[in-house]
N, C-alpha and C positions, 0 to 999 in steps of 0.2 A: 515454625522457625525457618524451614528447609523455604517454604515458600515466599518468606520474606528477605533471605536471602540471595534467592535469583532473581526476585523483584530490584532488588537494591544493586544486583551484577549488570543487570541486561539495560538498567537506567544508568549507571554510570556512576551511582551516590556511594558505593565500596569497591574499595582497589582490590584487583588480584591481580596472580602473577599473569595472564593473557585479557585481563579487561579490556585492554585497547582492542582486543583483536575481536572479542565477544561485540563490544561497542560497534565494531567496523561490519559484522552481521547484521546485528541488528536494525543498525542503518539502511545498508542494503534491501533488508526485508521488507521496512516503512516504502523505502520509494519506490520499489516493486510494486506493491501492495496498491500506493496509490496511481501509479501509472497504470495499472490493468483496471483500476476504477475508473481513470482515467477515458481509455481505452473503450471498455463497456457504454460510458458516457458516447462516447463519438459514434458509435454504431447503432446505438437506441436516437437520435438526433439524424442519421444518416436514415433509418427504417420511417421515422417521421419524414420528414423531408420528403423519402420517396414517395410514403404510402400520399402524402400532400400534392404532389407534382400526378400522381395518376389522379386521384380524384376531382383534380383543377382539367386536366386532361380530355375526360371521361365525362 
């Protein structure tokens, strides 16, 4: 129950007295989460790129 609960707080589908504010974390959390996926993305493509540019090089 407990865990359908914070299921249902951290989605937005049951009101409590600071949902807004729970919701405005959680937010937070997702775009964090995928900017540093983001992020990982650009340096794995950067590590390509190079290890490409040495062995065209070489």
């Amino acid at each position: 129950m407990l865990k359908n609960e914070l299921q249902g707080i951290i989605s937005g589908t049951c009101s409590v007295t600071n949902g807004s504010a729970i919701q405005a974390i959680t937010d937070f959390i997702r775009k964090s989460k995928a900017a540093s996926t983001n992020a990982k993305k650009d340096k794995l493509v950067k590590k390509q790129e190079a290890t490409a540019i040495l062995e065209s090089v070489t």
